[in-house]
C-alpha positions as CSV (number, residue, x, y, z in Angstrom):
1,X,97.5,297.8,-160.2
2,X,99.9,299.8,-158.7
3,X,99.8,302.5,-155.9
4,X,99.0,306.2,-156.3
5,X,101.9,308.7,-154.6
6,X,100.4,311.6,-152.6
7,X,99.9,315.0,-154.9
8,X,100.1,318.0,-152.7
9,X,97.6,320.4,-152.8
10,X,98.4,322.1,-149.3
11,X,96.0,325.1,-148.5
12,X,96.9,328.4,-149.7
13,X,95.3,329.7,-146.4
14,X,96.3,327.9,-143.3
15,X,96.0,328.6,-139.4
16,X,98.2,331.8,-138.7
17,X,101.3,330.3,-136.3
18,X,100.0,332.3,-133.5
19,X,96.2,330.9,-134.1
20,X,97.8,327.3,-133.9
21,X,100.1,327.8,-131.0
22,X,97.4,329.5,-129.3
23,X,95.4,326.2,-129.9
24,X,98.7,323.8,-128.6
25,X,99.0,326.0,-125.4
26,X,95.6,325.6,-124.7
27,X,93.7,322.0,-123.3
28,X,93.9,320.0,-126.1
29,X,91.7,317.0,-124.9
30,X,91.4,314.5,-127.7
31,X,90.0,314.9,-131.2
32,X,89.1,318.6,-130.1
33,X,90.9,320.4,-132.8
34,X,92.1,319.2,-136.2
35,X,95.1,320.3,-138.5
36,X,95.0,322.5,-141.7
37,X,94.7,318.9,-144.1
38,X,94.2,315.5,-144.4
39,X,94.6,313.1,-147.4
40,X,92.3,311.1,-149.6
41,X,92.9,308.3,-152.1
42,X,90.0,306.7,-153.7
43,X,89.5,302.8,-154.9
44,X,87.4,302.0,-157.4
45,X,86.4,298.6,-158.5
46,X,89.0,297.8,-162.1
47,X,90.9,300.8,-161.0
48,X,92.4,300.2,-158.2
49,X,93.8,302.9,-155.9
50,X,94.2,306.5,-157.2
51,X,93.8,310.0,-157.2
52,X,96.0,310.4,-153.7
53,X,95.8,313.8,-152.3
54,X,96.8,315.7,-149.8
55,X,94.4,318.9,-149.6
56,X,92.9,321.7,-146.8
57,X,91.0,319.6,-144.3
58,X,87.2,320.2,-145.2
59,X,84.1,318.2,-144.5
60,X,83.3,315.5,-147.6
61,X,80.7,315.2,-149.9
62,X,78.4,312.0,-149.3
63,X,75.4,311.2,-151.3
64,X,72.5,309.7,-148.8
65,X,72.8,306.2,-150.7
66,X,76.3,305.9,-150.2
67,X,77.0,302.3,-148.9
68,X,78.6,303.1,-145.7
69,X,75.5,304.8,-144.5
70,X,73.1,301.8,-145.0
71,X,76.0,298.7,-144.2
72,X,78.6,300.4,-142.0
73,X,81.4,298.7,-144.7
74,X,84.3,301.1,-142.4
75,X,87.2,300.6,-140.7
76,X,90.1,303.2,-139.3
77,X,92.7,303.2,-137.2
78,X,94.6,305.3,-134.5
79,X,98.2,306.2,-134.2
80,X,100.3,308.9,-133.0
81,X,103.5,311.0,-134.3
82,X,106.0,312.3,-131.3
83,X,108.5,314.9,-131.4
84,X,111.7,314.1,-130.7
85,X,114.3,316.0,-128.6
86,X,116.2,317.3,-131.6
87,X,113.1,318.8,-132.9
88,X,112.4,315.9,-135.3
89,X,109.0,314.1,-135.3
90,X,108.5,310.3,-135.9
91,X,106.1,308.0,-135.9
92,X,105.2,305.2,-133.7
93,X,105.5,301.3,-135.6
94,X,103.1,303.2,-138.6
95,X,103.9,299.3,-140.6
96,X,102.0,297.7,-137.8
97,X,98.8,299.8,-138.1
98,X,99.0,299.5,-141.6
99,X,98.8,295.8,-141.5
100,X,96.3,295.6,-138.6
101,X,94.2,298.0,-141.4
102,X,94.5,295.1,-144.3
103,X,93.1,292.9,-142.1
104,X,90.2,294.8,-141.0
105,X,89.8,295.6,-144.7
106,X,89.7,291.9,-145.3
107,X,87.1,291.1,-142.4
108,X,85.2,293.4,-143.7
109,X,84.8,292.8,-147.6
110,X,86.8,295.9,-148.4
111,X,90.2,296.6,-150.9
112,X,93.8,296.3,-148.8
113,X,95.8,299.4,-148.8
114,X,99.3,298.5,-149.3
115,X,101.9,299.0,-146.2
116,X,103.6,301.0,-148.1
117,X,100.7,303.7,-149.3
118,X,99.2,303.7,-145.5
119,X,102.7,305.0,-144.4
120,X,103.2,307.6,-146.9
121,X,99.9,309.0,-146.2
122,X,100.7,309.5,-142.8
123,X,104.1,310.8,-143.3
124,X,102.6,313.5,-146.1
125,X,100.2,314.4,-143.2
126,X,102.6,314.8,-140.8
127,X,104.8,316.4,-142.9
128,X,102.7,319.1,-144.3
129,X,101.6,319.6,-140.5
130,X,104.4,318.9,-139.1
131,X,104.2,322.4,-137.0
132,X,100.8,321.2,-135.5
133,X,103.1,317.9,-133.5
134,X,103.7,319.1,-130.0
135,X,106.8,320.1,-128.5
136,X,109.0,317.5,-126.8
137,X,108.9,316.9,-123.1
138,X,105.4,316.1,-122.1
139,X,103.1,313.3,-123.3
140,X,101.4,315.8,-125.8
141,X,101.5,314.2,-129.6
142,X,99.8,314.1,-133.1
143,X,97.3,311.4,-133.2
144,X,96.6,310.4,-136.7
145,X,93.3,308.8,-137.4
146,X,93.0,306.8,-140.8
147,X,90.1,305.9,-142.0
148,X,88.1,304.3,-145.3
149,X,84.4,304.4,-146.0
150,X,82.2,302.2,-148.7
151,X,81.2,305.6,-150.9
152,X,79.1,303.6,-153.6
153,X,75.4,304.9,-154.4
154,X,73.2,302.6,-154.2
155,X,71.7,299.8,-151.9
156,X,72.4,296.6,-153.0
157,X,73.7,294.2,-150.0
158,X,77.2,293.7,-151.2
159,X,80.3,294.7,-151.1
160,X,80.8,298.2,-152.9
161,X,82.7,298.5,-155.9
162,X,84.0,302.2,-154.7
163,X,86.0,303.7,-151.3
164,X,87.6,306.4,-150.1
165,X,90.5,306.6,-147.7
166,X,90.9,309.3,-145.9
167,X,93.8,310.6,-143.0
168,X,93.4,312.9,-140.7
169,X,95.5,314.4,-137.3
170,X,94.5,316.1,-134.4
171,X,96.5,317.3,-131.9
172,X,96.4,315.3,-128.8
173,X,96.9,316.2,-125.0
174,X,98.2,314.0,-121.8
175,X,95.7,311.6,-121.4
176,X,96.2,312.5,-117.8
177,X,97.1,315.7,-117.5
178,X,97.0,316.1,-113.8
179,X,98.8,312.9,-113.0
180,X,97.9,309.3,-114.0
181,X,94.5,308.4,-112.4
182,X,93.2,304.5,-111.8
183,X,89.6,303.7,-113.5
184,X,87.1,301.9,-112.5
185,X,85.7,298.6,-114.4
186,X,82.3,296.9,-114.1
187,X,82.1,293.9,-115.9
188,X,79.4,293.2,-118.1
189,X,78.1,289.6,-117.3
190,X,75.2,289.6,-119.7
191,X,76.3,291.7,-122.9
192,X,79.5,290.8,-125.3
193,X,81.7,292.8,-127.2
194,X,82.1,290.2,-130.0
195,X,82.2,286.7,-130.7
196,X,84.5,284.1,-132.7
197,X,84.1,284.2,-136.1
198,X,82.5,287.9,-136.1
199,X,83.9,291.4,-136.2
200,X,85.8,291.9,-132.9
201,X,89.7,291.7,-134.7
202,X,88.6,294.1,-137.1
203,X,88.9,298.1,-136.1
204,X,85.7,299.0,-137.6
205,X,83.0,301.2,-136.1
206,X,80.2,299.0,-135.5
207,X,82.4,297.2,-132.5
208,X,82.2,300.7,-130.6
209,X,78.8,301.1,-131.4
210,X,77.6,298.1,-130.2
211,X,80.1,299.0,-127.1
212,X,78.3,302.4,-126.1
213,X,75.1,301.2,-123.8
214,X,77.3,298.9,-121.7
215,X,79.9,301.7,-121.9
216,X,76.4,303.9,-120.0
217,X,75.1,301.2,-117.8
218,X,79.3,301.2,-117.0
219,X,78.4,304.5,-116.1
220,X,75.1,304.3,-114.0
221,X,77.1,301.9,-112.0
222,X,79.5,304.3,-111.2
223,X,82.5,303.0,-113.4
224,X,84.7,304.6,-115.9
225,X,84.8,301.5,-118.6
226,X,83.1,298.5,-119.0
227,X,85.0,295.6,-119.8
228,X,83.6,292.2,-121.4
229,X,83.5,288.4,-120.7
230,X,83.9,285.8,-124.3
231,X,80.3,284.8,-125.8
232,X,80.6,281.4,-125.8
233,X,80.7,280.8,-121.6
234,X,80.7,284.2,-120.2
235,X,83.8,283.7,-117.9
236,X,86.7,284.7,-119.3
237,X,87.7,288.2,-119.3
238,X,88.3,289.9,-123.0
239,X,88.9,293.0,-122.8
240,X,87.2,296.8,-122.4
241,X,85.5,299.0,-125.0
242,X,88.5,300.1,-126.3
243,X,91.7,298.7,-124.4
244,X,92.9,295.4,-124.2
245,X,94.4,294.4,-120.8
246,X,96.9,292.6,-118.9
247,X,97.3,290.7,-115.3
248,X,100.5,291.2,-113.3
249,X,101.0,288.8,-110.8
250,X,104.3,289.8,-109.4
251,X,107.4,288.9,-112.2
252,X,105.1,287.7,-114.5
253,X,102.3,289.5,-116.8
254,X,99.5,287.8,-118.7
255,X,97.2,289.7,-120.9
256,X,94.3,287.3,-122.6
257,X,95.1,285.4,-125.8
258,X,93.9,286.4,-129.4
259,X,90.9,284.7,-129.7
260,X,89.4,286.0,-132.9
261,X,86.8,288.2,-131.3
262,X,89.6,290.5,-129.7
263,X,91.4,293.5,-130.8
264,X,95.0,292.8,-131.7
265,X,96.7,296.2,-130.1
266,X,99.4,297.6,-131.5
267,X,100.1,298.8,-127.6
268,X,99.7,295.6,-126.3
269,X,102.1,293.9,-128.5
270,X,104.9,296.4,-127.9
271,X,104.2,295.7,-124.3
272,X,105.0,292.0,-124.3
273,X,108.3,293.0,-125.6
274,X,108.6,295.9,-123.5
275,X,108.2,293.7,-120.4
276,X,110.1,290.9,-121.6
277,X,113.0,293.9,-122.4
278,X,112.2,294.6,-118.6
279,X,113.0,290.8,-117.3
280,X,109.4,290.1,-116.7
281,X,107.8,286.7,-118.1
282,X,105.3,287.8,-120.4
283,X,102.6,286.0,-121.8
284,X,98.9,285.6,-123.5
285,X,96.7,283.1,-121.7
286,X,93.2,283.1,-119.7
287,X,91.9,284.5,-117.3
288,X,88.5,283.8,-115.5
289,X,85.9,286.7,-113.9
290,X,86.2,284.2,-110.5
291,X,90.1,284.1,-111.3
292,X,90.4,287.7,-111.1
293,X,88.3,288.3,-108.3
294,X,89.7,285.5,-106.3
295,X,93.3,286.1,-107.0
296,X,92.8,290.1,-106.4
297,X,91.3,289.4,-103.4
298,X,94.0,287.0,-102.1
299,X,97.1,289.1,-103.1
300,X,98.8,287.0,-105.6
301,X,97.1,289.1,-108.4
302,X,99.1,292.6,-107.7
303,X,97.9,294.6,-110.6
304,X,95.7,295.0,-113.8
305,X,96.3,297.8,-116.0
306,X,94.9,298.6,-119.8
307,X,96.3,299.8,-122.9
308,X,96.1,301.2,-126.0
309,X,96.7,304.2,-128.1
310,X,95.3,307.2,-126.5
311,X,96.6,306.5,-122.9
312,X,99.3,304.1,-123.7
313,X,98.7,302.4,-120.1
314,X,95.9,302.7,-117.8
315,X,95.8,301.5,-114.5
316,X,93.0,299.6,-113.1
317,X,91.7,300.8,-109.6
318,X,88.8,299.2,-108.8
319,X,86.2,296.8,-110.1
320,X,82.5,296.4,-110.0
321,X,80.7,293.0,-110.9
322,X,77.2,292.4,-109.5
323,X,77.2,291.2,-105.9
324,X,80.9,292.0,-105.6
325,X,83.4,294.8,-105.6
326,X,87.4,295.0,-104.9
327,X,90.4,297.3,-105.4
328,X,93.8,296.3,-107.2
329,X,97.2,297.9,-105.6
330,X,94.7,300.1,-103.2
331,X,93.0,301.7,-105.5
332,X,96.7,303.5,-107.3
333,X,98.9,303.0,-109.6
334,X,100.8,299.8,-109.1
335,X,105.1,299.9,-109.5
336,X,105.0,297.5,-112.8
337,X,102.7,299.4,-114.6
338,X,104.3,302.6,-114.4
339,X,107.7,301.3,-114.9
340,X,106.1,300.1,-118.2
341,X,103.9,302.9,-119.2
342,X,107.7,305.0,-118.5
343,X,109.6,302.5,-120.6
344,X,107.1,302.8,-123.4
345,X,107.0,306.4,-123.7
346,X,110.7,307.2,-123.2
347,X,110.8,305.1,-126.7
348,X,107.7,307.0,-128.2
349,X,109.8,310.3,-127.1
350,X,113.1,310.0,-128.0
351,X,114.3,309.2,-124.6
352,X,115.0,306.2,-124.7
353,X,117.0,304.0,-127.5
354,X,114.6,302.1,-130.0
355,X,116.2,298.9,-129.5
356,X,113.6,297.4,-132.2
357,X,113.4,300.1,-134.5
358,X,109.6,300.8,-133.9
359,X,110.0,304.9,-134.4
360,X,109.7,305.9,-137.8
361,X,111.5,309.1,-138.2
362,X,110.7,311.8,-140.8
363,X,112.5,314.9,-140.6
C-alpha cells in the first residue's frame, strides 16, 4: 500500500498577523491557543492510508458509535518545533516520535504510520504555520500534538477497520516562565500507573486517565505530581503521570529501566546521551521507595529531577510518602540538572551544535 503525500488546502481566511502576534505576545500557557490548520489522513481497512490533508483547523465530525468512544483504540504524541537564530524553524528528533507512535499503534491493535508520513505531516504543519513558531531566544516553541482515533461506527469488540490521524500545533510558552520552580512528589503506595504486559509503553489516553485521581489525592496532599511504584512489589519507583525521572548521585545519573509498563521518553533518551556528552556515567537501573528516601536523607543521593516534553527538565524539591517527608538539594534546583536542562535546550534552540543530528530543519 503505499503512503498518501499531504494536499494543501490551507484556509483562505487565516488569523490577521496582528491577531496572531497579539496572541504570541500574550501568556501562552500550554494548549491554550491553536494555529490556523492541522492535517488529517485516514486508514481504512484494504485501503490503507489516504486522503492526506492539510486544511483550516476545525472541530471533526464523530458519529456517537464511533469505536474510539466506546474502546478508547487512541494514541498521540507530543513534540515541539524551535526557531532557530537565523530565523529558521526545526524540529526536535520528529523520527523518534514517529517510531515511539508505531509502537503505540501496535500495543494498541491499530495501523503503523510510516516514519516517513508522521514527519511530513508535521513538517506541512509547521510549514504552513510556520509564522505561528515563536521567536528565538526564550524557551517559547510550537508544540505539535499528533494524534489517531478508531472512527468506525459500530460496537463490536475489535479492532476497527477505519482511523483517522490527525496533527495539530499550538503555541507553547516557558514552562516556567518566572524562573524554573522545584515540584513536589507524593508517592502513590497503593495505586499503579501500569503493569508488565499492559498499556504503560504505549502513549495512549487511557494511561492519563487512569493517572488523574492519584494526580488529585497528589493534590489534597499538597503535592504538584504523583509519581508511581511497579505493580508487581510496590517498591520500586517508575515514574510520574507524565515524566519519567532520573537519580543523580553526584558523577553518575540513573533513571529506572524500561520495564514494559513505562513510557520510553523521547526526553529521557536524549538525556542519557546528553549526560554521557557531559562526562557523567549514565545509566538505567532500580531504584527502591526506601532507596530514595534513605539515600536523600543521607546525602549520597544529591538530586532527582523529571523530564519530558513540555518542561524538558523538572526539578524535584520535595517529597511526600505516608509517614515521611524530605527535601532533595534544599528544596532548589540542583547544579546537574540545570547544566543538563541548559545543554538540552541550547541544542533544541540553535545554540548549541547538534553533534547527533537530532534537529530537523525545515526552512
Amino acid at each position: 500500500m503505499t503512503t498518501p503525500t499531504i494536499e494543501l488546502k490551507p484556509s483562505a481566511s487565516p488569523l490577521s498577523a496582528a491577531e496572531r502576534d497579539a496572541i504570541l505576545a500574550s501568556p501562552l500557557g500550554f494548549g491554550r491557543y491553536f494555529t490556523d490548520h492541522m492535517v488529517t489522513i485516514k486508514w481504512t481497512e484494504g485501503r490503507g492510508w489516504h486522503d492526506g490533508q492539510l486544511v483550516p483547523y476545525a472541530p471533526i465530525s464523530l458519529d456517537p458509535a464511533s469505536m474510539v468512544l466506546h474502546y478508547a483504540q487512541e494514541i498521540f504524541e507530543g513534540l515541539k518545533a524551535y526557531r532557530q537564530p537565523d530565523g529558521t524553524v526545526a524540529t526536535f528528533r520528529p523520527d523518534q516520535n514517529a517510531r515511539r507512535f508505531q509502537r503505540s499503534a501496535h500495543r494498541m491493535g491499530m495501523p503503523q504510520l510510516p516514519v516517513e508520513t508522521f514527519v511530513e505531516a508535521c513538517d506541512a504543519l509547521v510549514q504552513q504555520d510556520k509564522d505561528w513558531v515563536p521567536a528565538h531566544g526564550g524557551e517559547e516553541s510550537l508544540y505539535l500534538r499528533p494524534f489517531m482515533i478508531a472512527n468506525e461506527i459500530g460496537l463490536g469488540v475489535r479492532p476497527a477497520n477505519e482511523y483517522l490521524f490527525i496533527v495539530i500545533a499550538s503555541p507553547a510558552g516557558a514552562y516556567f516562565p518566572g524562573g524554573v520552580k522545584p515540584v513536589s512528589i507524593w508517592l502513590s503506595e497503593d495505586r499503579v500507573r501500569a503493569v508488565p504486559g499492559g498499556v504503560g509503553d504505549a502513549k495512549t489516553g487511557g494511561n492519563y486517565a487512569a493517572s488523574l485521581l492519584a494526580q488529585a489525592e497528589a493534590a489534597e496532599k499538597g503535592c504538584d505530581q504523583v509519581c508511581y511504584l511497579d505493580a508487581v512489589e510496590h517498591k520500586w519507583v517508575e515514574e510520574l503521570g507524565g515524566m519519567n525521572l532520573y537519580f543523580v548521585y553526584g558523577d553518575r545519573i540513573v533513571t529506572p529501566a524500561l520495564t514494559g509498563s513505562l513510557l520510553e521518553g523521547v526526553t529521557r533518551d536524549s538525556l542519557l546521551t546528553v549526560a554521557r556528552d557531559l562526562g557523567h556515567t549514565a545509566e538505567e537501573g532500580s531504584i527502591s521507595i526506601d532507596q530514595w528516601q534513605r539515600d536523600a536523607e543521607n546525602g549520597t543521593l544529591t538530586e532527582v529531577f523529571a523530564c519530558g516534553t513540555a518542561a524538558v527538565i523538572t526539578p524535584v524539591g520535595t517529597v511526600k510518602r505516608t509517614g515521611a517527608e524530605w527535601r532533595q538539594s534544599g528544596g532548589e534546583p540542583g547544579p546537574v540538572t540545570m547544566k543538563l536542562r541548559e545543554a538540552l535546550l541550547d541544542v533544541q534552540r540553535g545554540i548549541s551544535a547538534d553533534t547527533h543530528g537530532w534537529m530537523h530543519q525545515l526552512g
